[in-house]
C-alpha positions as protocol buffer text, in pm:
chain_id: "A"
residue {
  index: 1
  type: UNK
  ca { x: -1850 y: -19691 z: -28 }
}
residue {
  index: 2
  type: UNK
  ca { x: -2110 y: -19955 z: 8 }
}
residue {
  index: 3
  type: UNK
  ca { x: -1760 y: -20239 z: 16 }
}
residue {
  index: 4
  type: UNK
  ca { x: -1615 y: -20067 z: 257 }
}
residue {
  index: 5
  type: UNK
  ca { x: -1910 y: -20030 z: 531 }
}
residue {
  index: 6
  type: UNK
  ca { x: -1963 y: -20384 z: 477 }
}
residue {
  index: 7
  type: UNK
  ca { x: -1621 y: -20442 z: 643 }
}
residue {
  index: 8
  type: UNK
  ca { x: -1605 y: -20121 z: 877 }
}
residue {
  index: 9
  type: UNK
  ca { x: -1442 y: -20154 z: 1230 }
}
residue {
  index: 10
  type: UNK
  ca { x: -1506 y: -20029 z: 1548 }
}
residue {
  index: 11
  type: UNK
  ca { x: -1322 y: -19715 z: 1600 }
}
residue {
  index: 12
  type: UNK
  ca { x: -1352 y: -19713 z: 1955 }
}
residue {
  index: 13
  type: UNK
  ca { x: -1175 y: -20049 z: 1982 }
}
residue {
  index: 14
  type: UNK
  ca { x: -778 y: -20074 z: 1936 }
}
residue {
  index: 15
  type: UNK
  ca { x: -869 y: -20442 z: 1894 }
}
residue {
  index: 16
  type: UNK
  ca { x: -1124 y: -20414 z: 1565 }
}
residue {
  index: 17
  type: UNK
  ca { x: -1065 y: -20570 z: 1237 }
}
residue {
  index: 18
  type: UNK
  ca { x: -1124 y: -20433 z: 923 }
}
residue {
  index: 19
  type: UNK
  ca { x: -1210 y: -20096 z: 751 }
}
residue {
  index: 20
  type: UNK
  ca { x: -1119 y: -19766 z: 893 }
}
residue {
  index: 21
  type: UNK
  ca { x: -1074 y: -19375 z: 873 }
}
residue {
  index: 22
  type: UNK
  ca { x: -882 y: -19139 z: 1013 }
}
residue {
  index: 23
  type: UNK
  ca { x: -963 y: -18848 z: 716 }
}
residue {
  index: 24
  type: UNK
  ca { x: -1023 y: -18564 z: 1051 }
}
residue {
  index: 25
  type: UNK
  ca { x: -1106 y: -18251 z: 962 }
}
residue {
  index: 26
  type: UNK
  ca { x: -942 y: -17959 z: 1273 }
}
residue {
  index: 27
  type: UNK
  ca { x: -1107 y: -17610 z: 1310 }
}
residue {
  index: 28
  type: UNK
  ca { x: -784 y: -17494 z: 1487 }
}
residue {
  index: 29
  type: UNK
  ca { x: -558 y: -17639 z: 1214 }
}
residue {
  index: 30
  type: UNK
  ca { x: -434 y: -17864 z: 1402 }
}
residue {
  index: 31
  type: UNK
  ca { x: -215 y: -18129 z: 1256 }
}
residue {
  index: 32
  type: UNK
  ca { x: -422 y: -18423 z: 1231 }
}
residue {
  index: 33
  type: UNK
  ca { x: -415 y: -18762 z: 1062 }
}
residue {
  index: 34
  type: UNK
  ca { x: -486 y: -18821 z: 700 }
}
residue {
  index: 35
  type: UNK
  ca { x: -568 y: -19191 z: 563 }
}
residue {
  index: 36
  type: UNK
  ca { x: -814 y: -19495 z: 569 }
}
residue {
  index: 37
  type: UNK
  ca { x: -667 y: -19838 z: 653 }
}
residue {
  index: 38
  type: UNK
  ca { x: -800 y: -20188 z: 628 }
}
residue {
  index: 39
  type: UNK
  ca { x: -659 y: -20399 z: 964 }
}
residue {
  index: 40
  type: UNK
  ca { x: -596 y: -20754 z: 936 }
}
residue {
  index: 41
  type: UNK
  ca { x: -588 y: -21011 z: 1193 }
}
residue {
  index: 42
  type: UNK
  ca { x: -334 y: -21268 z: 1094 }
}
residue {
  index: 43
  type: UNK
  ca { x: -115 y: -21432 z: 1350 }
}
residue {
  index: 44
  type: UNK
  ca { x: -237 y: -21663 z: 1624 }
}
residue {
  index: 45
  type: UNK
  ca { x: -394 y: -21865 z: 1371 }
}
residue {
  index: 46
  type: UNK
  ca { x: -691 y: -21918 z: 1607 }
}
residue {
  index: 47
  type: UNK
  ca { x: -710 y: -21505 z: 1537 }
}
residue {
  index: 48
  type: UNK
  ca { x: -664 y: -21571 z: 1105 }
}
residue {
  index: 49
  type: UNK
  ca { x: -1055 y: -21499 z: 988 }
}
residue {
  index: 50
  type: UNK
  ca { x: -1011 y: -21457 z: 608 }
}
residue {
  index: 51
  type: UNK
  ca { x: -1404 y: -21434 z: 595 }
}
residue {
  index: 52
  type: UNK
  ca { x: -1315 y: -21062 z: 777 }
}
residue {
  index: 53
  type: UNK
  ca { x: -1145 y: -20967 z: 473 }
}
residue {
  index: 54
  type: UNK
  ca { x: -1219 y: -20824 z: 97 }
}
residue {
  index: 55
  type: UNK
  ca { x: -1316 y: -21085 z: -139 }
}
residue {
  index: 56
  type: UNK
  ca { x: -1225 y: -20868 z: -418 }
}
residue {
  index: 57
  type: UNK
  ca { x: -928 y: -20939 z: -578 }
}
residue {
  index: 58
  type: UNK
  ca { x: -1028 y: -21300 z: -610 }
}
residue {
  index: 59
  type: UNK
  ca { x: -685 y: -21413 z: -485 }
}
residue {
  index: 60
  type: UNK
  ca { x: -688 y: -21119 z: -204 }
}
residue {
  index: 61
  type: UNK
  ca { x: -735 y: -21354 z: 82 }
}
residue {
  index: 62
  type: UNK
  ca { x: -455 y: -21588 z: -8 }
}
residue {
  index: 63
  type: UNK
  ca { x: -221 y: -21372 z: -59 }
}
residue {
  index: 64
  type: UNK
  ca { x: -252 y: -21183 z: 250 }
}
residue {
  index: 65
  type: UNK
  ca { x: -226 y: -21505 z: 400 }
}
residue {
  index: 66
  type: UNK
  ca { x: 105 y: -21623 z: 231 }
}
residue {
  index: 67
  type: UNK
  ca { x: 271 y: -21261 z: 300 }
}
residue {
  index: 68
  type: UNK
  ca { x: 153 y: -21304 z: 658 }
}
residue {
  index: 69
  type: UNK
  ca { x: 356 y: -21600 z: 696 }
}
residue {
  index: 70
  type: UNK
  ca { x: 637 y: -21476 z: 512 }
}
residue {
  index: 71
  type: UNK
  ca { x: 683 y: -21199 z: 767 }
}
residue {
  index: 72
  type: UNK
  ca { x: 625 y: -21381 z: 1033 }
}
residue {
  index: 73
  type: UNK
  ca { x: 933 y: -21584 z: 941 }
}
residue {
  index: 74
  type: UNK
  ca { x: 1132 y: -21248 z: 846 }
}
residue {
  index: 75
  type: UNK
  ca { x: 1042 y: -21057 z: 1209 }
}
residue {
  index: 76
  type: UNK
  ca { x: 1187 y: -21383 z: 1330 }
}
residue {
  index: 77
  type: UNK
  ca { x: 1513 y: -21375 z: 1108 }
}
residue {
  index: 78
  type: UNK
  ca { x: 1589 y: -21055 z: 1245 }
}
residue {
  index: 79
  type: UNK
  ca { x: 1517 y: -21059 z: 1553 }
}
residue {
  index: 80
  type: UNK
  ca { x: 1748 y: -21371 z: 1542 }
}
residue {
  index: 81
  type: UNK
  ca { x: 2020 y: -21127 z: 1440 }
}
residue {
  index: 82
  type: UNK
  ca { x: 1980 y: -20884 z: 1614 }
}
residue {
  index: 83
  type: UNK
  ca { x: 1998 y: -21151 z: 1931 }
}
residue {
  index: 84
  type: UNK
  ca { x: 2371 y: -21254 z: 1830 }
}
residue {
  index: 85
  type: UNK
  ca { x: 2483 y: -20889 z: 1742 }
}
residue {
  index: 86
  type: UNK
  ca { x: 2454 y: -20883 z: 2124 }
}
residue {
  index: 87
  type: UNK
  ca { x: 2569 y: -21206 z: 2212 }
}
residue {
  index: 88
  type: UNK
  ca { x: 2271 y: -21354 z: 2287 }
}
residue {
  index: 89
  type: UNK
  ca { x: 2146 y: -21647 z: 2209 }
}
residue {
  index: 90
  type: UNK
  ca { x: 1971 y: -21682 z: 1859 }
}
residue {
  index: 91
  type: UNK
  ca { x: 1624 y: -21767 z: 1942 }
}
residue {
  index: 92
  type: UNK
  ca { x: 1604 y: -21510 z: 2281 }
}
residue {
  index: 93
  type: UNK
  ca { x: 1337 y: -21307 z: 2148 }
}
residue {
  index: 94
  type: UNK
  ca { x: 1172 y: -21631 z: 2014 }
}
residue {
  index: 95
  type: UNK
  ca { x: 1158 y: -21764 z: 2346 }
}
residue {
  index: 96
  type: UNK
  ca { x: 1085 y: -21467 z: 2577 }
}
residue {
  index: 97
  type: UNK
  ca { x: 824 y: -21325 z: 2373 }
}
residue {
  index: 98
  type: UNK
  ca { x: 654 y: -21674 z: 2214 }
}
residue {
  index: 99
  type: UNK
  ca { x: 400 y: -21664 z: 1935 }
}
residue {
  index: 100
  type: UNK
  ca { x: 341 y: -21349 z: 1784 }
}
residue {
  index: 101
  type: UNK
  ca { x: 36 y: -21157 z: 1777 }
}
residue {
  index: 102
  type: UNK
  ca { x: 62 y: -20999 z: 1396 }
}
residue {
  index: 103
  type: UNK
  ca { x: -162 y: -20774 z: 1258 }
}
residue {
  index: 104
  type: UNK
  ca { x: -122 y: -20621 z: 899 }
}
residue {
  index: 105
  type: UNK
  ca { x: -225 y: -20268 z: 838 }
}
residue {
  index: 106
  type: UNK
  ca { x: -287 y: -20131 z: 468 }
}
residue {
  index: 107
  type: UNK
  ca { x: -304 y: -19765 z: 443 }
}
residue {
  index: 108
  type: UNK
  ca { x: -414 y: -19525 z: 190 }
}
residue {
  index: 109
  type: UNK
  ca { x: -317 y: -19162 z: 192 }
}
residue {
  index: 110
  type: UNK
  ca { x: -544 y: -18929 z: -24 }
}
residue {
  index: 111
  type: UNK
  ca { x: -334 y: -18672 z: -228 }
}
residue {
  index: 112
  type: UNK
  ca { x: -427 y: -18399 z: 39 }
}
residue {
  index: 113
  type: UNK
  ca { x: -545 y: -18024 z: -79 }
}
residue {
  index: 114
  type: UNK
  ca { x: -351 y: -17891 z: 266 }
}
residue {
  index: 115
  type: UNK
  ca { x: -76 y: -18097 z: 314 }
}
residue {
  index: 116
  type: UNK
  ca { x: 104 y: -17864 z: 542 }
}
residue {
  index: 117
  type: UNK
  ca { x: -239 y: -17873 z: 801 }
}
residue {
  index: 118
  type: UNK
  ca { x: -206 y: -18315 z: 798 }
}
residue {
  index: 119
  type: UNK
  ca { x: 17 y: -18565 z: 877 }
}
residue {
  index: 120
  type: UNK
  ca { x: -54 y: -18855 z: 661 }
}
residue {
  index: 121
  type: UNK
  ca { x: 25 y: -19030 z: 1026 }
}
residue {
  index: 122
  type: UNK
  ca { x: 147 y: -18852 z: 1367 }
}
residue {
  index: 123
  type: UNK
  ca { x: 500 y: -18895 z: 1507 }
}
residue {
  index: 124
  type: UNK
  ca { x: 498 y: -19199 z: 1719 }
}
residue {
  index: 125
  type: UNK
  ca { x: 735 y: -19530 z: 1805 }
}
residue {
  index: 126
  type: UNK
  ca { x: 563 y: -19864 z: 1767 }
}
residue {
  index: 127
  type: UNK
  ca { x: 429 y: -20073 z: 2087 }
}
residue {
  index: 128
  type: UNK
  ca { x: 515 y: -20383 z: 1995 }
}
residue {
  index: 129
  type: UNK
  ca { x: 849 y: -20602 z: 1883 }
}
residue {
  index: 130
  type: UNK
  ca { x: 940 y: -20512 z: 1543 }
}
residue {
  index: 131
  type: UNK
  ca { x: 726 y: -20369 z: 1246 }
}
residue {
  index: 132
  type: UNK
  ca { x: 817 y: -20457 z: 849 }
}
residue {
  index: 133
  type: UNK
  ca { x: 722 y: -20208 z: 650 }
}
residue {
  index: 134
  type: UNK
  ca { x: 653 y: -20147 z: 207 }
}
residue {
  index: 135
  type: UNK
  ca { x: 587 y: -19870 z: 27 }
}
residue {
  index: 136
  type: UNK
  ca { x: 466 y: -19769 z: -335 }
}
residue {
  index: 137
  type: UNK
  ca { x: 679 y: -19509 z: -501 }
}
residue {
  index: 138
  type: UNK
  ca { x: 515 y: -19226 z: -372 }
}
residue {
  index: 139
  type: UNK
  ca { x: 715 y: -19245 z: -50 }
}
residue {
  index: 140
  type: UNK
  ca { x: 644 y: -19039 z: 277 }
}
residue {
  index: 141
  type: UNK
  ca { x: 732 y: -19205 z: 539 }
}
residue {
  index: 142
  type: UNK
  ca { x: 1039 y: -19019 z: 784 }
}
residue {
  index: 143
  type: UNK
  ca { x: 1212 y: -19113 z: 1091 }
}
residue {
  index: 144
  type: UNK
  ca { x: 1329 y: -18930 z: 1329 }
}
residue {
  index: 145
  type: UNK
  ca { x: 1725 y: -18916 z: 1326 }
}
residue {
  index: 146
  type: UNK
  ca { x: 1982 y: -18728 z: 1582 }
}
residue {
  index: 147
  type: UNK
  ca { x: 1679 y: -18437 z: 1636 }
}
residue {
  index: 148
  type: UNK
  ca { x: 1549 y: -18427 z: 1222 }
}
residue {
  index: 149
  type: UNK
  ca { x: 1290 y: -18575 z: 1037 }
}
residue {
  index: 150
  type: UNK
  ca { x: 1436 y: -18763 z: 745 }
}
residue {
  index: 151
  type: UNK
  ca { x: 1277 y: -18919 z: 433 }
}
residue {
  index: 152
  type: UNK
  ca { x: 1302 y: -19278 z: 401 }
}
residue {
  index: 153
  type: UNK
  ca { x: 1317 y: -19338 z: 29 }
}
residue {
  index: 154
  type: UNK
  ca { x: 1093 y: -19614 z: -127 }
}
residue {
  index: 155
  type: UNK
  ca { x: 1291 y: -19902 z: -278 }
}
residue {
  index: 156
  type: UNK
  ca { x: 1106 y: -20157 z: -471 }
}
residue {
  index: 157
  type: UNK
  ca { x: 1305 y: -20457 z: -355 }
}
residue {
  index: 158
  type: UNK
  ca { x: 1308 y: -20373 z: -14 }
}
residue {
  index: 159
  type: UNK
  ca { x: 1128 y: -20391 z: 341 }
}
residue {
  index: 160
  type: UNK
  ca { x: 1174 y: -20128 z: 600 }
}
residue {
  index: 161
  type: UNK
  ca { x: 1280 y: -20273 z: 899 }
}
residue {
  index: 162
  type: UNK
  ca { x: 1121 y: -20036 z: 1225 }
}
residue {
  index: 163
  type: UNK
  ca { x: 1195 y: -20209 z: 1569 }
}
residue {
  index: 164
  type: UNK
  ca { x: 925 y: -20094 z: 1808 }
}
residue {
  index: 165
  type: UNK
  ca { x: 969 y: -20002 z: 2187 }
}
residue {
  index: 166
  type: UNK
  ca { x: 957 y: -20401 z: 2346 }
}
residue {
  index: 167
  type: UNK
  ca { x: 1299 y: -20434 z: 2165 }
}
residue {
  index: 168
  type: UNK
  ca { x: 1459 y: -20135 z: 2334 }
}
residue {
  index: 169
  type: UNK
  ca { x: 1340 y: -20254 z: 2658 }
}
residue {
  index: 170
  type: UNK
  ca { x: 1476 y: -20603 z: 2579 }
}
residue {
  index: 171
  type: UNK
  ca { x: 1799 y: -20458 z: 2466 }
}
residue {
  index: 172
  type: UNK
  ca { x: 1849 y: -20239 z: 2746 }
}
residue {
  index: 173
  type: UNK
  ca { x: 1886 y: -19980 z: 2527 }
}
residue {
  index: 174
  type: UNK
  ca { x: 2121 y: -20122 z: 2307 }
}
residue {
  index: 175
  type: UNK
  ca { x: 1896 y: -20096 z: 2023 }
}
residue {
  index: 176
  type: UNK
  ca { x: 1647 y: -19786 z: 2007 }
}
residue {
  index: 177
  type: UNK
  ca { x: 1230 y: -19797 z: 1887 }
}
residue {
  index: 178
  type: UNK
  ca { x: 1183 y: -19612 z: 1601 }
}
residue {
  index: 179
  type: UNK
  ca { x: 1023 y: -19268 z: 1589 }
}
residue {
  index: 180
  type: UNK
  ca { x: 832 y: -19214 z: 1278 }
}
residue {
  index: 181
  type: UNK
  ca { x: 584 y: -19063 z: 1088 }
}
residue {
  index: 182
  type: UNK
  ca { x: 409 y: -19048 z: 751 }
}
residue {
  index: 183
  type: UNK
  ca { x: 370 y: -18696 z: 539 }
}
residue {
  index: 184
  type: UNK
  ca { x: 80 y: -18597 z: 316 }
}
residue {
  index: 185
  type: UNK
  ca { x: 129 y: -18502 z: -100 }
}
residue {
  index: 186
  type: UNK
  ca { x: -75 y: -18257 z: -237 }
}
residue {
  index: 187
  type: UNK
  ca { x: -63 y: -18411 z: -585 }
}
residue {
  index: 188
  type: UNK
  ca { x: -56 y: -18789 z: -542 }
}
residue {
  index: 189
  type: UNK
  ca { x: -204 y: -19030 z: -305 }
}
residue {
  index: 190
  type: UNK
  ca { x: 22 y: -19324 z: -147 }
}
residue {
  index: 191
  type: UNK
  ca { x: 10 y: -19679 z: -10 }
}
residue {
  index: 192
  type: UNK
  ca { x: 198 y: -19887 z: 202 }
}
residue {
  index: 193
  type: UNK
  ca { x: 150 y: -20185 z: 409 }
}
residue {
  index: 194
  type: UNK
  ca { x: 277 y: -20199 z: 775 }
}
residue {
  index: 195
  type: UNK
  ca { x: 296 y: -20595 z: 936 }
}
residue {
  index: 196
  type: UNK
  ca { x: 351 y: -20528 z: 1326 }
}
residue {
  index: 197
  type: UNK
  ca { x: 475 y: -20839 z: 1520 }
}
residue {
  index: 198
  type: UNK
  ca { x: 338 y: -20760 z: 1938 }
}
residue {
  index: 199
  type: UNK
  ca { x: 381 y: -21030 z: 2239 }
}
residue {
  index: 200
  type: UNK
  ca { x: 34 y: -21138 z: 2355 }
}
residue {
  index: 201
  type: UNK
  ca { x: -106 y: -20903 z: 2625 }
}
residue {
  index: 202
  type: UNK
  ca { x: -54 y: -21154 z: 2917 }
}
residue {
  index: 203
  type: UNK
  ca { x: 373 y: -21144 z: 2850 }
}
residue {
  index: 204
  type: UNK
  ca { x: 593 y: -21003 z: 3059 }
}
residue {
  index: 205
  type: UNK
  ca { x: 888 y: -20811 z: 2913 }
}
residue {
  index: 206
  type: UNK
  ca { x: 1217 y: -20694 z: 3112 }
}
residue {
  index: 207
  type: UNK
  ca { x: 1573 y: -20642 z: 2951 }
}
residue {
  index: 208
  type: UNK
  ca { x: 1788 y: -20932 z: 2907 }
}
residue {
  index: 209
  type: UNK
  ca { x: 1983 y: -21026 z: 3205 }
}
residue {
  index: 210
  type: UNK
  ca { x: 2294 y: -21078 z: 3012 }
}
residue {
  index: 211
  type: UNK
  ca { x: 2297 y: -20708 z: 2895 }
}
residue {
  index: 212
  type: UNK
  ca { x: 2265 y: -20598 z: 3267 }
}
residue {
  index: 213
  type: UNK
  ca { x: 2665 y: -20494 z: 3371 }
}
residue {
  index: 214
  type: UNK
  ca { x: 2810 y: -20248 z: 3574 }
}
residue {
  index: 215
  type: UNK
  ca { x: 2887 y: -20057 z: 3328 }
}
residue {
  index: 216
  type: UNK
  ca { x: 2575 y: -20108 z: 3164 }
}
residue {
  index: 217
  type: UNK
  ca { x: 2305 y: -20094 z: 3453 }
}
residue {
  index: 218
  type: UNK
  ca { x: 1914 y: -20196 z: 3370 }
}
residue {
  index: 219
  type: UNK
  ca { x: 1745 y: -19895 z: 3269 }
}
residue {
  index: 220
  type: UNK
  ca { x: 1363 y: -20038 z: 3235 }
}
residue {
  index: 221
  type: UNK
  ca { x: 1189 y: -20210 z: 3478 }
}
residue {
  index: 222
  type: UNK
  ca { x: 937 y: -20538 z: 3396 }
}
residue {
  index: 223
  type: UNK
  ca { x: 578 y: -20465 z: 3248 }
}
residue {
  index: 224
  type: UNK
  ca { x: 338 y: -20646 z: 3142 }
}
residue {
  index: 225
  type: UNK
  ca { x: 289 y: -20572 z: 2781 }
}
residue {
  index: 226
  type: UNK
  ca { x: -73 y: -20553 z: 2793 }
}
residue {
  index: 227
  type: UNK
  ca { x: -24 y: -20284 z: 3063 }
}
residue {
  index: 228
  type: UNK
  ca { x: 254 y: -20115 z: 2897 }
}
residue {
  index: 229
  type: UNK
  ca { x: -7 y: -20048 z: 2611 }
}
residue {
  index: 230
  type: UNK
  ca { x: -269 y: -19939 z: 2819 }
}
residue {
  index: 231
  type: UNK
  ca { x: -99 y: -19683 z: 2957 }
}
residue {
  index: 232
  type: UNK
  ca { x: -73 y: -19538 z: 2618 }
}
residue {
  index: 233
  type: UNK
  ca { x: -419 y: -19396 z: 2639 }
}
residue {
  index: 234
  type: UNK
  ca { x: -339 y: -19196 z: 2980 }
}
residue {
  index: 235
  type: UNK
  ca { x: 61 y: -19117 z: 2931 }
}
residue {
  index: 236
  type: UNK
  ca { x: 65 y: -19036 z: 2562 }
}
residue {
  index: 237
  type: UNK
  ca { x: 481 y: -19107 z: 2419 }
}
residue {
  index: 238
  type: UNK
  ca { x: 576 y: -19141 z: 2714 }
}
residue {
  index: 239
  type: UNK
  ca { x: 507 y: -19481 z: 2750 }
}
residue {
  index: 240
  type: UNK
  ca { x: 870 y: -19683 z: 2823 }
}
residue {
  index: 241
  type: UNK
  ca { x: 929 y: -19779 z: 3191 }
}
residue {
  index: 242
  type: UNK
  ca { x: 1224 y: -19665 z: 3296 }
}
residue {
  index: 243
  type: UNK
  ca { x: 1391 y: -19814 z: 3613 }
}
């Protein structure tokens, strides 16, 4: 306990670094969240403070470091793809969005005594760009697919790959965020390790004019991403801007 006050966050702030927990407690039994987390800041560099970060492991640190620059370069590989399965150019995302703001999110899940009163985490589509995703072999995390909540299975050698709600708008609609969520166990606890790639709050983001046809009209209007987040806090899910 004593480690982990040393690098507590601030709750209150969406924009605080380091320890937190979300194990709530509802007298309604309400479904409520279920975990603790450790945030990183790693991407600007000018944001990369290792000094905010366990020392324990000894190599800790560094590694973080290294994997934060490995997905850095993977958000960009697919979002590359992604680009020419539309026939855009390879580097649009690159270039409309600029340096990403990355933050890494570890999360522990307690085996829970009431699993069916907790969601490990709430149903929800990410803000951001694209989020790249591993988990241990416990497994719980679902997406939401054609009205049903399905199980993504852990593989070891692989990286779930959750586009968040900037790349719908950018797509037009071609490709759709990612509803998701994370279920409790009631025998083991879990882990995983969530990297979310976000435009700084001053971008503006709009569909790409070259997915804009007749038969294909623009169905979100230009925000300001650090607006589009904002209104999170008074519109709930409801949060893409729809022409």
């Amino acid at each position: 306990m004593p480690d982990k006050l040393k690098y507590s966050c601030d709750l209150t702030s969406a924009a605080s670094e380091g320890y937190g927990s979300k194990m709530l407690v509802s007298k309604n039994d309400t479904v409520l969240d279920w975990r603790d987390y450790f945030d990183h800041h790693t991407l600007p560099l000018s944001r990369r403070n290792p000094r905010n970060w366990p020392e324990s492991p000894s190599d800790y640190r560094r590694t973080v470091e290294e994997y934060s620059d490995q997905m850095n370069a993977l958000a960009e590989r697919v979002l590359g793809l992604i680009s020419e399965s539309l026939g855009l150019k390879r580097d649009y995302f690159k270039d409309l969005v600029g340096e990403f703001y990355q933050n890494i999110t570890v999360s522990y899940y307690p085996a829970c005594p009431q699993p069916e009163l907790t969601l490990g985490l709430q149903s929800h589509s990410d803000f951001g760009v694209i989020t790249l995703l591993i988990q241990d072999d416990v497994g719980g995390l679902q997406v939401l697919k054609d009205g049903e909540w399905v199980t993504v299975e852990p593989l070891d050698d692989a990286i779930v790959v959750l586009l968040s709600d900037q790349t719908q708008v950018i797509t037009n609609g071609e490709y759709i965020s990612a509803i998701h969520r994370a279920i409790t166990n009631a025998n083991k606890a879990r882990l995983s390790v969530a990297t979310f790639h976000d435009p700084a709050k001053t971008v503006k983001i709009s569909p790409a004019s070259e997915l804009v046809t007749e038969s294909s009209p623009r169905r979100y209007r230009d925000v300001v991403y650090g607006d589009y987040v904002s209104s999170w806090y008074t519109k709930g899910s409801r949060r893409k801007t729809e022409s």
